[in-house]
N, CA and C atoms of all chains as a GROMACS GRO file, in nm:
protein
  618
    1UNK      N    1  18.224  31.088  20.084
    1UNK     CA    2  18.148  31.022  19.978
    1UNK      C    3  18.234  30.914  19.915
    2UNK      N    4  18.173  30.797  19.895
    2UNK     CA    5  18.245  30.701  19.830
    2UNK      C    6  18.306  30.686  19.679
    3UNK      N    7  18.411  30.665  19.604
    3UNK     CA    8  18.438  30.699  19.476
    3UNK      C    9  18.315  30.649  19.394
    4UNK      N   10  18.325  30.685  19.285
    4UNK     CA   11  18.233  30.630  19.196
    4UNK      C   12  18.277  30.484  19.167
    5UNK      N   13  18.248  30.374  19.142
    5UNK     CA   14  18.290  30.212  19.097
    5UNK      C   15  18.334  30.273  19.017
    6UNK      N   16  18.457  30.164  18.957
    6UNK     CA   17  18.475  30.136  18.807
    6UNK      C   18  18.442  30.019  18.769
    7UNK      N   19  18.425  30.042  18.634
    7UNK     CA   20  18.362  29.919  18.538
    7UNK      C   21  18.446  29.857  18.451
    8UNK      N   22  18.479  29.771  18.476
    8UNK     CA   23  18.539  29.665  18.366
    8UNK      C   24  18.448  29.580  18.276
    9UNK      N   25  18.528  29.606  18.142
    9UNK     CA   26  18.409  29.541  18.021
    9UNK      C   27  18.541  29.444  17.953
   10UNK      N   28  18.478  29.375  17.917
   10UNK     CA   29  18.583  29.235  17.890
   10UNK      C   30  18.503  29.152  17.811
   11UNK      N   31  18.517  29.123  17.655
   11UNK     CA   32  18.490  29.098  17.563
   11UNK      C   33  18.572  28.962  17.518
   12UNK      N   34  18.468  28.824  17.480
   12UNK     CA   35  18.545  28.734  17.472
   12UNK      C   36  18.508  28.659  17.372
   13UNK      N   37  18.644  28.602  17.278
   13UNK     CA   38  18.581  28.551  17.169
   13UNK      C   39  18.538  28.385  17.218
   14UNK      N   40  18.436  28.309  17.161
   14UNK     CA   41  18.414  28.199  17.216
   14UNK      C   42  18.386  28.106  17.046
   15UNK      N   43  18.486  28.029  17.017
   15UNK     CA   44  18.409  27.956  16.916
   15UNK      C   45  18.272  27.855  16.976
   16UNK      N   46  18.182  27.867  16.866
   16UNK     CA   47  18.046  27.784  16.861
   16UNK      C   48  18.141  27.649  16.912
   17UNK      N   49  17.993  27.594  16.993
   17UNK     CA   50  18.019  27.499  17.102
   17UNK      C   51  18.096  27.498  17.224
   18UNK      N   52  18.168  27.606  17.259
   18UNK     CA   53  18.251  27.564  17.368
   18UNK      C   54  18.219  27.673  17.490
   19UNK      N   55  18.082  27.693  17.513
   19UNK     CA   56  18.028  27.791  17.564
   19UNK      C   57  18.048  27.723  17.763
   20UNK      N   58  17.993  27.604  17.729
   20UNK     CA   59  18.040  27.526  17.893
   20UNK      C   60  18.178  27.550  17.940
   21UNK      N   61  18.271  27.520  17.849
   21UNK     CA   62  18.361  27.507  17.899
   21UNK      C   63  18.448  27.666  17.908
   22UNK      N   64  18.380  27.751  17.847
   22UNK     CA   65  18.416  27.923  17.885
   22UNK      C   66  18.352  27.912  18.027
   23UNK      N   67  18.235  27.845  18.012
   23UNK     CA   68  18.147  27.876  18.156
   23UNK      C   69  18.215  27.866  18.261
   24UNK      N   70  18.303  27.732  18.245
   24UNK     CA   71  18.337  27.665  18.363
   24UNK      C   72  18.447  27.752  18.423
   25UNK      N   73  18.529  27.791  18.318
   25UNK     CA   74  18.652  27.869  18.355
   25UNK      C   75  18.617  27.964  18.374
   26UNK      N   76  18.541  28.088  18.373
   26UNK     CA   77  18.437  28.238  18.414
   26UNK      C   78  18.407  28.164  18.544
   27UNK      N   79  18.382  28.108  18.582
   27UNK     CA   80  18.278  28.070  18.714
   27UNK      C   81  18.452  28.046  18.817
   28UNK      N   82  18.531  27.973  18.733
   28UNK     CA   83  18.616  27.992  18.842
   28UNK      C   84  18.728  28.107  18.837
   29UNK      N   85  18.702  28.175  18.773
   29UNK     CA   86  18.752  28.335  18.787
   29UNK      C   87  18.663  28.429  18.886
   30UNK      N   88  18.554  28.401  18.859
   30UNK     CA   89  18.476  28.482  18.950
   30UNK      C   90  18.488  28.453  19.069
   31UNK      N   91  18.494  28.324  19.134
   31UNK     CA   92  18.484  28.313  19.243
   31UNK      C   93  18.616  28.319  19.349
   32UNK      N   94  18.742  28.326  19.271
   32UNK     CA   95  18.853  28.362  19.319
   32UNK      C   96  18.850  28.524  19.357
   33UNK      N   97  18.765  28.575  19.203
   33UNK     CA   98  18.806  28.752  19.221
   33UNK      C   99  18.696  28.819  19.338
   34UNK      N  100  18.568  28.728  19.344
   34UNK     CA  101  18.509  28.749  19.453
   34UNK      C  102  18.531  28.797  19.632
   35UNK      N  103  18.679  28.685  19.606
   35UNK     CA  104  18.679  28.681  19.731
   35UNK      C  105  18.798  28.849  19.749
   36UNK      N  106  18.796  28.863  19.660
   36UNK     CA  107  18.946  29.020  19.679
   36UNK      C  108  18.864  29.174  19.731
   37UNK      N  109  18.967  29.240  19.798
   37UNK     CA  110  18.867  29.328  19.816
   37UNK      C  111  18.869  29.440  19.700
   38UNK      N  112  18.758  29.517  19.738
   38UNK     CA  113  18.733  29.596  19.648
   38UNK      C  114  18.646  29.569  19.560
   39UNK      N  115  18.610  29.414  19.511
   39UNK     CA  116  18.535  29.350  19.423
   39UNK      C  117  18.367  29.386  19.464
   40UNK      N  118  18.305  29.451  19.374
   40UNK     CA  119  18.185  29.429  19.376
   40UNK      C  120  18.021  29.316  19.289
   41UNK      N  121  18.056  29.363  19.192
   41UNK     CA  122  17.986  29.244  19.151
   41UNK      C  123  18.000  29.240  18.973
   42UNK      N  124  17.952  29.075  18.935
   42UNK     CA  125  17.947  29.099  18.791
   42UNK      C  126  17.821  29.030  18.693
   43UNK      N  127  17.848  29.096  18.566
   43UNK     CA  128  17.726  29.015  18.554
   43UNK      C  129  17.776  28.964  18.402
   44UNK      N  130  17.771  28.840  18.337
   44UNK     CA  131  17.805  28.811  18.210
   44UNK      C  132  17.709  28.795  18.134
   45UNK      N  133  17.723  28.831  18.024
   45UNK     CA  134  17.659  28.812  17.929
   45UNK      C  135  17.662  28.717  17.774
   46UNK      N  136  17.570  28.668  17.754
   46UNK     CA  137  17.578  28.584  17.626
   46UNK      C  138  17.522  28.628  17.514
   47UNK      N  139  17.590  28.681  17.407
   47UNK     CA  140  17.528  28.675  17.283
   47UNK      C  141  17.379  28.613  17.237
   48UNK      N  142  17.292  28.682  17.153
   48UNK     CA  143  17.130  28.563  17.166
   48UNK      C  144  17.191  28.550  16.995
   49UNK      N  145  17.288  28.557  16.944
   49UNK     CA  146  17.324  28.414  16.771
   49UNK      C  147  17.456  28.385  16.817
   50UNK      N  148  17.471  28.254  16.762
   50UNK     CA  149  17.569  28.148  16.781
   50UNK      C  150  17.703  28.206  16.736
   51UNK      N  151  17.713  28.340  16.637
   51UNK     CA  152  17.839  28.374  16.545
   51UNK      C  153  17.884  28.480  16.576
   52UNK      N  154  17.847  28.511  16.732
   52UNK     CA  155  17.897  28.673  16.728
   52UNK      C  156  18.057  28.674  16.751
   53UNK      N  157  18.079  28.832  16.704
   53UNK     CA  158  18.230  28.793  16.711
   53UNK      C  159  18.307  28.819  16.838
   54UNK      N  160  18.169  28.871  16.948
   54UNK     CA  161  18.219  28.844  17.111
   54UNK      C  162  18.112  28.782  17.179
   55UNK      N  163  18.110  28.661  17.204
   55UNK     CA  164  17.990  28.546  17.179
   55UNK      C  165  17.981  28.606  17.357
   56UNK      N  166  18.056  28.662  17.424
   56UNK     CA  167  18.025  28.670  17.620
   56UNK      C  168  18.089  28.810  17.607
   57UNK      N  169  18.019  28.875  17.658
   57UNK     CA  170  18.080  29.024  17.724
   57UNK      C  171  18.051  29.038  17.911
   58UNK      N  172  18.138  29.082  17.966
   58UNK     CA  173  18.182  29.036  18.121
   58UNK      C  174  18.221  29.197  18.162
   59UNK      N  175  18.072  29.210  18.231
   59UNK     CA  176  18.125  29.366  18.307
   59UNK      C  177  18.089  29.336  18.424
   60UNK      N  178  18.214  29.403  18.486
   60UNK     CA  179  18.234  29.388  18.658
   60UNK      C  180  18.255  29.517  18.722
   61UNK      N  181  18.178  29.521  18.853
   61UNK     CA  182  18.242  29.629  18.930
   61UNK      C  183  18.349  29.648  19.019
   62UNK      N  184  18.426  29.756  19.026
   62UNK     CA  185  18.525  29.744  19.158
   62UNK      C  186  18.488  29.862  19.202
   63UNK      N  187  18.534  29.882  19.312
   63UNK     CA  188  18.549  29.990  19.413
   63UNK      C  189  18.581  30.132  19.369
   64UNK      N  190  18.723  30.074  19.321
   64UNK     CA  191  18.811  30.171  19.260
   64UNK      C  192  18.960  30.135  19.152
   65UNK      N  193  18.982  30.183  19.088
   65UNK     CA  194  19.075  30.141  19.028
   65UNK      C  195  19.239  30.113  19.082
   66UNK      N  196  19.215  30.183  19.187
   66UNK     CA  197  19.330  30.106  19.253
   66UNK      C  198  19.285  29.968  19.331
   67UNK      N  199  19.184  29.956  19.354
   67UNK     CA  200  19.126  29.819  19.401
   67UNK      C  201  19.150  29.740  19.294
   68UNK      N  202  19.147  29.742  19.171
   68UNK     CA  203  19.104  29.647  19.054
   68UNK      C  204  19.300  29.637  19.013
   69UNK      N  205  19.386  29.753  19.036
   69UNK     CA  206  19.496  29.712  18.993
   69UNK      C  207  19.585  29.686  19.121
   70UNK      N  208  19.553  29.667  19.221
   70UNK     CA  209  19.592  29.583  19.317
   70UNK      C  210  19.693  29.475  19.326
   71UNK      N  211  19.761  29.439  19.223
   71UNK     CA  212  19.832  29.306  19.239
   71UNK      C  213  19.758  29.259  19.109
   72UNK      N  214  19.815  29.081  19.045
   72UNK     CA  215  19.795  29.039  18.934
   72UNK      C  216  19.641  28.930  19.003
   73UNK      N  217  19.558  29.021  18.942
   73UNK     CA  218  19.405  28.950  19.044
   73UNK      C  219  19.408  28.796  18.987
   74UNK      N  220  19.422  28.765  18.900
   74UNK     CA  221  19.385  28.643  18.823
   74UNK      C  222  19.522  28.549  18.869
   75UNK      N  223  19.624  28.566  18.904
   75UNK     CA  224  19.724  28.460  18.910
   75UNK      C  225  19.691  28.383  19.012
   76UNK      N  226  19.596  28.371  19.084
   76UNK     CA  227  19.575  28.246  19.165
   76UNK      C  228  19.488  28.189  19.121
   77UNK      N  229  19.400  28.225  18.988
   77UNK     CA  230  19.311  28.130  18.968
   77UNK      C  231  19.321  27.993  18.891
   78UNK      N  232  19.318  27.874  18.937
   78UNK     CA  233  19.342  27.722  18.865
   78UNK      C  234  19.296  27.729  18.691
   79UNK      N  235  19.344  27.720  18.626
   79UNK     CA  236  19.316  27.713  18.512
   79UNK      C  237  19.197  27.875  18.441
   80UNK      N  238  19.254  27.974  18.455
   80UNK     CA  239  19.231  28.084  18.423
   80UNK      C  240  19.181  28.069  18.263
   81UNK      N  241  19.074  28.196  18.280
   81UNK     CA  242  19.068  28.208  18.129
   81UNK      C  243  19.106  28.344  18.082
   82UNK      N  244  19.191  28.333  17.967
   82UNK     CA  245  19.238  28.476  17.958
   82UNK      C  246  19.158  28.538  17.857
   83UNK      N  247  19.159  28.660  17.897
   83UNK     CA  248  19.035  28.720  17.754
   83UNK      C  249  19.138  28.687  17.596
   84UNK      N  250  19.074  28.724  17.530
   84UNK     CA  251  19.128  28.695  17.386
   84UNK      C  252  19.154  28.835  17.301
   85UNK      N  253  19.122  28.931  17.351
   85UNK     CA  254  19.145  29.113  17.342
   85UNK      C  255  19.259  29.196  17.410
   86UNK      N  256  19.330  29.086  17.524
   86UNK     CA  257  19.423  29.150  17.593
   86UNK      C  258  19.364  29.173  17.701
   87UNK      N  259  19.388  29.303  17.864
   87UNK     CA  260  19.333  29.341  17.930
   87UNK      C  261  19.193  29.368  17.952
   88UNK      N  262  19.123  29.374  18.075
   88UNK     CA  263  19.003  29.451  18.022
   88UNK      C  264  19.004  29.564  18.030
   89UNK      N  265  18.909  29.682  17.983
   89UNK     CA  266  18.888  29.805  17.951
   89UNK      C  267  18.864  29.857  18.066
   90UNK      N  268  18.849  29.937  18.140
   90UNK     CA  269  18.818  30.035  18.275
   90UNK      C  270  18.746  30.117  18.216
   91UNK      N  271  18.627  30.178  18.262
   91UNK     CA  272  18.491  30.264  18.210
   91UNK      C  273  18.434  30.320  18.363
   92UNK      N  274  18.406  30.441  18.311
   92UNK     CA  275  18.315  30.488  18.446
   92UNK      C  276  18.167  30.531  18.360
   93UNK      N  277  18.059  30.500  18.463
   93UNK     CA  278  17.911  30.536  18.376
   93UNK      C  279  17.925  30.670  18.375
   94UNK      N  280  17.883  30.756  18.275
   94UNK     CA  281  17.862  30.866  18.246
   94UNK      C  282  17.694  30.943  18.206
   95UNK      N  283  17.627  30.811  18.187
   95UNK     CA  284  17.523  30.879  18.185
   95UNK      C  285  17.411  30.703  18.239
   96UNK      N  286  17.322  30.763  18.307
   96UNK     CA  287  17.244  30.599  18.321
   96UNK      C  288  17.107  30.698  18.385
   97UNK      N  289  16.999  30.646  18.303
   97UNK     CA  290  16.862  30.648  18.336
   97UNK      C  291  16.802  30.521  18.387
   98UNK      N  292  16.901  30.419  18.427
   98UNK     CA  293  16.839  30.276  18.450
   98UNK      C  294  16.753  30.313  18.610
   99UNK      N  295  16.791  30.386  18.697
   99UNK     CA  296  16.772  30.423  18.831
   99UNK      C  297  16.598  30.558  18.825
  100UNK      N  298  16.604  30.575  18.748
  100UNK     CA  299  16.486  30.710  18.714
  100UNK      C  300  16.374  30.581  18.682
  101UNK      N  301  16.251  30.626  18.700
  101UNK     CA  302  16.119  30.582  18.695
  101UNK      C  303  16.122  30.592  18.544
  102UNK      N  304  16.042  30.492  18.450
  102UNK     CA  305  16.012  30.497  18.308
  102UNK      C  306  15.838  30.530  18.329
  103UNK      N  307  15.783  30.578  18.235
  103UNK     CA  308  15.674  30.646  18.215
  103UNK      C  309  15.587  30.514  18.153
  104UNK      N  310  15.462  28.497  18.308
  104UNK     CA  311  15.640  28.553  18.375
  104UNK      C  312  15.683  28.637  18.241
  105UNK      N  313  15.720  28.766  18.286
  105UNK     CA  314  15.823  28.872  18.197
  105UNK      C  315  15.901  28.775  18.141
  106UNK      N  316  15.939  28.803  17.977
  106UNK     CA  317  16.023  28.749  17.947
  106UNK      C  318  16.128  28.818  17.992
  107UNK      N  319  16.296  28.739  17.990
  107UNK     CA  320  16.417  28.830  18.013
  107UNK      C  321  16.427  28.955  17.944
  108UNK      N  322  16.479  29.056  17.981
  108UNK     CA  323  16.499  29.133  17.910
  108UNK      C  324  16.588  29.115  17.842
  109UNK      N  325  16.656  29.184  17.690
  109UNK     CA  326  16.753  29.154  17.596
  109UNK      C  327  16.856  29.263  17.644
  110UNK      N  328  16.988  29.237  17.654
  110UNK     CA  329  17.065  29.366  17.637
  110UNK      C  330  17.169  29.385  17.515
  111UNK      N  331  17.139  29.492  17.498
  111UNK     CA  332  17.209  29.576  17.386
  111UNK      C  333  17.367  29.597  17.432
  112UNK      N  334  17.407  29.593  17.362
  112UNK     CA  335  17.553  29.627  17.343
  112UNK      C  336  17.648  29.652  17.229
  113UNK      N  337  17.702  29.809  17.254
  113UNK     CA  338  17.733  29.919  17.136
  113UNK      C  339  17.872  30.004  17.178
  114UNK      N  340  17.986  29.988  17.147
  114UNK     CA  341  18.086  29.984  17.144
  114UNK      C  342  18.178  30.111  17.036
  115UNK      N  343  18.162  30.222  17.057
  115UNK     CA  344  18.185  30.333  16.974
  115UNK      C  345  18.308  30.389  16.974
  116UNK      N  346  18.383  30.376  16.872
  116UNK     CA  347  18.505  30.447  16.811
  116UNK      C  348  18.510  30.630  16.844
  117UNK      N  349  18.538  30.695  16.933
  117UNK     CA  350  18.536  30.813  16.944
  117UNK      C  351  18.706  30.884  16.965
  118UNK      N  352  18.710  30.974  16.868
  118UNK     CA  353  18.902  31.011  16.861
  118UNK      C  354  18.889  31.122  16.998
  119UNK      N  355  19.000  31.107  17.016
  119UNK     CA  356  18.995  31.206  17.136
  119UNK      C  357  18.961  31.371  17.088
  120UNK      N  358  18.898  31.412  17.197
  120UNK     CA  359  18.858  31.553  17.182
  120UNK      C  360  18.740  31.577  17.078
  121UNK      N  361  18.624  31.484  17.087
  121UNK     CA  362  18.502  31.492  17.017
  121UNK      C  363  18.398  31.436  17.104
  122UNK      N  364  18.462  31.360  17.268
  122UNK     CA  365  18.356  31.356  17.359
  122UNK      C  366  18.247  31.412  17.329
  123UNK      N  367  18.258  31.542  17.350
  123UNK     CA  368  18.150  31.655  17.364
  123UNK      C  369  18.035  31.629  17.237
  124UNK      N  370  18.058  31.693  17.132
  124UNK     CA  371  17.993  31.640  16.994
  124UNK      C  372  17.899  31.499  17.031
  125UNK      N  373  18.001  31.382  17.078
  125UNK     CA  374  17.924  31.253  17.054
  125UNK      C  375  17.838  31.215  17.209
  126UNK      N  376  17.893  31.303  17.280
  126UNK     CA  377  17.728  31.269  17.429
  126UNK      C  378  17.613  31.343  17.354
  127UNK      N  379  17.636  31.433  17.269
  127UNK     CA  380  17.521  31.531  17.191
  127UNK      C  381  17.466  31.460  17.136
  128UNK      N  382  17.512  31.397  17.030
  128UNK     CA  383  17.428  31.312  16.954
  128UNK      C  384  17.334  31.154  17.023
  129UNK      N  385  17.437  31.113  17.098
  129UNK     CA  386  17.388  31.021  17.192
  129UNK      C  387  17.307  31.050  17.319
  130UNK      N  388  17.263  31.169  17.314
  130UNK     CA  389  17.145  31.202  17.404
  130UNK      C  390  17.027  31.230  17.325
  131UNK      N  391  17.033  31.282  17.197
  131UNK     CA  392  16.944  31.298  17.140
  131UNK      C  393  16.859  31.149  17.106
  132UNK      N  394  16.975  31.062  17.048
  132UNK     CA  395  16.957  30.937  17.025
  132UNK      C  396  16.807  30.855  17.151
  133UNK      N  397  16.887  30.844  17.240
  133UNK     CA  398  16.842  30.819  17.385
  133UNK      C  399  16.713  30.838  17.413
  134UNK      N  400  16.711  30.985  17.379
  134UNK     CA  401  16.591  31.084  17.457
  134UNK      C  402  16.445  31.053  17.320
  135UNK      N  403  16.537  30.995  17.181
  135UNK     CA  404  16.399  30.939  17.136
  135UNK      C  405  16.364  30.744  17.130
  136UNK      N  406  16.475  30.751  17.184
  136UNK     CA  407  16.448  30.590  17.189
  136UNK      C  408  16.410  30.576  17.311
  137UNK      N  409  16.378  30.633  17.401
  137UNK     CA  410  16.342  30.641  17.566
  137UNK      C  411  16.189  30.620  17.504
  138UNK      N  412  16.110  30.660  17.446
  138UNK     CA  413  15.978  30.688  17.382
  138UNK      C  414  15.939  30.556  17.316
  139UNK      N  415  15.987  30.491  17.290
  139UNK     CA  416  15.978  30.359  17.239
  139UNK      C  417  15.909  30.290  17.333
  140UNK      N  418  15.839  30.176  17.268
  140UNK     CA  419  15.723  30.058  17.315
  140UNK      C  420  15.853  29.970  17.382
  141UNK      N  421  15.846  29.933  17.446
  141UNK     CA  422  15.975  29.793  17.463
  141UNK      C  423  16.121  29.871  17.561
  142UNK      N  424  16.138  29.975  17.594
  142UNK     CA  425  16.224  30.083  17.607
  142UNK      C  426  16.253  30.047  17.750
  143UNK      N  427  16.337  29.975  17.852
  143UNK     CA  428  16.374  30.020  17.973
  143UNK      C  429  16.468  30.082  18.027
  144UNK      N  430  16.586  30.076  17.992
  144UNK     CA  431  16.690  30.175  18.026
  144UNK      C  432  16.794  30.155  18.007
  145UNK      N  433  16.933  30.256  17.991
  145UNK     CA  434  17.061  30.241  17.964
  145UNK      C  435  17.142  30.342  18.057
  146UNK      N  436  17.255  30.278  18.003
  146UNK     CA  437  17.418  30.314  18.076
  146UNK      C  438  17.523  30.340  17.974
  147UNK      N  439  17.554  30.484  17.979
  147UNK     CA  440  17.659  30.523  17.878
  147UNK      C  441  17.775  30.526  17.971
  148UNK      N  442  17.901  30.427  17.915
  148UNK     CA  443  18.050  30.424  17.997
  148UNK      C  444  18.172  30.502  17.904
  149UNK      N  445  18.209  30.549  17.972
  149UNK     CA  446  18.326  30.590  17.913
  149UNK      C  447  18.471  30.560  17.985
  150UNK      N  448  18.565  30.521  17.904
  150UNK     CA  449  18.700  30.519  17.892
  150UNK      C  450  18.720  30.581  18.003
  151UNK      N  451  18.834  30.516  18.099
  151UNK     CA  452  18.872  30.619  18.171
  151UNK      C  453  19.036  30.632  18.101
  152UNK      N  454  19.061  30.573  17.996
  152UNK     CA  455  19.219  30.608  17.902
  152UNK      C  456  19.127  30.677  17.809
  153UNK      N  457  19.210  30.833  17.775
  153UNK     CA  458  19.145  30.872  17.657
  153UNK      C  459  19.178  30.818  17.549
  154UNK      N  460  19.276  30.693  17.488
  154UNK     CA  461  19.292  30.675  17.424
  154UNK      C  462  19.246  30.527  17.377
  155UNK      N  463  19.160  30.436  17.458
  155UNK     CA  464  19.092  30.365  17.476
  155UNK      C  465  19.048  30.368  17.288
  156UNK      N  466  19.073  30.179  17.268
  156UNK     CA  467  19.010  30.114  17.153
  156UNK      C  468  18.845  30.238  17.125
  157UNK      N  469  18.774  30.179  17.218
  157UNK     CA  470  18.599  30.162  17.246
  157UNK      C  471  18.595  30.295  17.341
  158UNK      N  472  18.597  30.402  17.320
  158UNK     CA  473  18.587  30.508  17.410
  158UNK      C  474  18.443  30.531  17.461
  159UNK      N  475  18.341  30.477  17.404
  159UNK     CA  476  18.227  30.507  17.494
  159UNK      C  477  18.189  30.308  17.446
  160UNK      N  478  18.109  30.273  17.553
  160UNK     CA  479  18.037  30.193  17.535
  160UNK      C  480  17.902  30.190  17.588
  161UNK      N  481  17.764  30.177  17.517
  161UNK     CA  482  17.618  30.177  17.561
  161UNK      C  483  17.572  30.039  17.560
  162UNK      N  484  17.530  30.037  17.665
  162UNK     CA  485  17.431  29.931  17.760
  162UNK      C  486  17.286  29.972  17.772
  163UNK      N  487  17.201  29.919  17.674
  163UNK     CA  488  17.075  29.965  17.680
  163UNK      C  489  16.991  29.793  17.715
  164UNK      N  490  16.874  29.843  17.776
  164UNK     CA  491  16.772  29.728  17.840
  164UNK      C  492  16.671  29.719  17.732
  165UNK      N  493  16.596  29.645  17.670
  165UNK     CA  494  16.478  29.658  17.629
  165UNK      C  495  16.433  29.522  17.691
  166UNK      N  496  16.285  29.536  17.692
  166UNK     CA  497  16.212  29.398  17.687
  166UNK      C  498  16.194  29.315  17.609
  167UNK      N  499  16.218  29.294  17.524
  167UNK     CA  500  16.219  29.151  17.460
  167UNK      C  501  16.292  29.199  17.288
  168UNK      N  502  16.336  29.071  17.246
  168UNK     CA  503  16.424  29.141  17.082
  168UNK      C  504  16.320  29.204  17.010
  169UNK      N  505  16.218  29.160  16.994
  169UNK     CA  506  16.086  29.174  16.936
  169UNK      C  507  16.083  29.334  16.957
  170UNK      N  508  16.083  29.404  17.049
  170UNK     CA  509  16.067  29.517  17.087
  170UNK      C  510  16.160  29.585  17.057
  171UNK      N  511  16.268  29.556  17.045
  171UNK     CA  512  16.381  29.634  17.006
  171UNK      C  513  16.423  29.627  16.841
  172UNK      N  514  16.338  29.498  16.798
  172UNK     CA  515  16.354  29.540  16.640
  172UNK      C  516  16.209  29.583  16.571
  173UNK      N  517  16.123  29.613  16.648
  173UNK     CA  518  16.005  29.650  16.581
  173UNK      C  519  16.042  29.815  16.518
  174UNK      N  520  16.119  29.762  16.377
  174UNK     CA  521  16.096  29.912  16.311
  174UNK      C  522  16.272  29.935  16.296
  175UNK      N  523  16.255  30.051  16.221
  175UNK     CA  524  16.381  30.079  16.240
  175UNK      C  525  16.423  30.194  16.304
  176UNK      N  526  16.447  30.155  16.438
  176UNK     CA  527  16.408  30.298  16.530
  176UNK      C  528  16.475  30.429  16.539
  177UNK      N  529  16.575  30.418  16.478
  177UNK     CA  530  16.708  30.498  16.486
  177UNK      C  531  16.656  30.635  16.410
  178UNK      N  532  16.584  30.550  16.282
  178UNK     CA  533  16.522  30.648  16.206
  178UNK      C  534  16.470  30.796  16.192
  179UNK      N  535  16.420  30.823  16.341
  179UNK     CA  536  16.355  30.913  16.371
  179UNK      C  537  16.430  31.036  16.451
  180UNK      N  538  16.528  30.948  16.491
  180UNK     CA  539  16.658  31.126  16.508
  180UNK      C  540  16.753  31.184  16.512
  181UNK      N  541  16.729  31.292  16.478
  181UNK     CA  542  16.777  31.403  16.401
  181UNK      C  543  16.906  31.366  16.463
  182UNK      N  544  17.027  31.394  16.363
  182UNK     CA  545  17.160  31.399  16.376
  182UNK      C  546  17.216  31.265  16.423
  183UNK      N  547  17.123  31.161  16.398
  183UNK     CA  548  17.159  31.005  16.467
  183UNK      C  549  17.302  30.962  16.500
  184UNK      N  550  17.338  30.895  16.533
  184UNK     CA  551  17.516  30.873  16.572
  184UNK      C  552  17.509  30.743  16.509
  185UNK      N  553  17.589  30.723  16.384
  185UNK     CA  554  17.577  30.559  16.402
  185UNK      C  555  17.689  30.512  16.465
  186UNK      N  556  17.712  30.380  16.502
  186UNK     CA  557  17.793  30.322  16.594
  186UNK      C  558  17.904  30.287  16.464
  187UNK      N  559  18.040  30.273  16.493
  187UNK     CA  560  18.159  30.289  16.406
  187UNK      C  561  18.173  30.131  16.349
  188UNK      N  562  18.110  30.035  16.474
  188UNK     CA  563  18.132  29.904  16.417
  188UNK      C  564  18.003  29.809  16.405
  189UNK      N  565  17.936  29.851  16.312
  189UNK     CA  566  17.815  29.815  16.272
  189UNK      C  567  17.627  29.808  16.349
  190UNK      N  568  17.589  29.739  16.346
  190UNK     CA  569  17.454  29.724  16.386
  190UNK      C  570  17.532  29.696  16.610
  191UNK      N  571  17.448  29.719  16.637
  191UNK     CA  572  17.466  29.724  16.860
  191UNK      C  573  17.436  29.528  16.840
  192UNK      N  574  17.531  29.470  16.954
  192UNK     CA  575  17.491  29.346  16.969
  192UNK      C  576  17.386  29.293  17.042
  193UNK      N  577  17.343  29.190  17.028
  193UNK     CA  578  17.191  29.152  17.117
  193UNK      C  579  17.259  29.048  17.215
  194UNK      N  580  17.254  29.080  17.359
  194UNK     CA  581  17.287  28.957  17.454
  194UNK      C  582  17.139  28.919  17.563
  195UNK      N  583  17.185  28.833  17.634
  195UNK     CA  584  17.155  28.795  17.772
  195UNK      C  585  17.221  28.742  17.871
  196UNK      N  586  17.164  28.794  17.962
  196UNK     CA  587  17.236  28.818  18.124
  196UNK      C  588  17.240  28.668  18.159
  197UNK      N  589  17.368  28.570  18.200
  197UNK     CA  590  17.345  28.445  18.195
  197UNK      C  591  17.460  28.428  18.358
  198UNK      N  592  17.497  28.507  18.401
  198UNK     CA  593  17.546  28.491  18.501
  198UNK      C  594  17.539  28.635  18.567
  199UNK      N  595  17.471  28.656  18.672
  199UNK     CA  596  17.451  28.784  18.726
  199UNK      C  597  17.457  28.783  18.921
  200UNK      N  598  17.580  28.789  18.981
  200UNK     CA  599  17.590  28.806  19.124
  200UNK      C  600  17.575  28.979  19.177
  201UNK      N  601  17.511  29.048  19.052
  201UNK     CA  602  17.505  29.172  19.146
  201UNK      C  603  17.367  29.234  19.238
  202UNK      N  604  17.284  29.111  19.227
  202UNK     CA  605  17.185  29.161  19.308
  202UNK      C  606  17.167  29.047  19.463
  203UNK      N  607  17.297  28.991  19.480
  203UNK     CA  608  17.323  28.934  19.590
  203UNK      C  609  17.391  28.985  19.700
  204UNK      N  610  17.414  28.945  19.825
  204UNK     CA  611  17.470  29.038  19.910
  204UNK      C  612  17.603  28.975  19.907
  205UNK      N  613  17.703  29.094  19.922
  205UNK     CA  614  17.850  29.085  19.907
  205UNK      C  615  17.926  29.010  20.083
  206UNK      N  616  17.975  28.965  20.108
  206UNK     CA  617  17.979  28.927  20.210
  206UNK      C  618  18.102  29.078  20.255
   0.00000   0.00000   0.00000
């Protein structure tokens, strides 16, 4: 049986207006960490008001946590963006009804 | 066309060795907000450091904000959990590669 993924949650502060240019640098993080193995997929998210105090939250899957601590994943990426919290967090789901039929 | 769905995001202060206690309350939570008009589904993560900032974090789906603030839903159960750092945040999914194929 395959491990369960782990989840990385990664919380980023973004001052108002500079949401492109987080974009630009996320887009080229992703597509470096894409190519590593173990990487499964991610999905970002944007705040819906302009003042939150983590305007993008960024959860990704890996394989496994030795997949995800593999080496320094981000040092090849051209102009990196570093979170503003430090590391990201490692999480495993513990409970999810997203997969069950809703009534 | 469905509007996007909104996602929730809730980030809970839990000291070690009260897991237990707080999936209790957060199932109860769940199991009446599952009943809700607007209601599609969530993902409870947990820490894999027990000593983790954010020891649980919830990922809930609703359909539209509208639906998720009609009322004050929390209201209705018993032993409610509130979250340690205020009201759950409101996002949207603005970059999402996990329903693509991984090469």
């Amino acid at each position: 049986m395959a491990p369960e993924p782990v989840i990385l949650i990664n919380a980023f502060e973004v001052a108002e207006g500079h949401d492109e240019a987080f974009l630009e640098g996320w887009e080229r993080t992703r597509a470096f960490l894409s190519t590593q193995p173990g990487y499964l997929s991610t999905r970002l998210h944007r705040s819906l008001v302009p003042d939150a105090e983590f305007r993008f939250v960024n959860i990704a899957r890996w394989e496994s946590v030795d997949a995800f601590r593999a080496g320094d994943l981000t040092a090849g990426v051209p102009g990196r963006t570093r979170p503003a919290r430090g590391p990201p967090s490692l999480y495993t789901v513990v409970r999810d009804d997203s997969t069950a039929g809703t009534p």
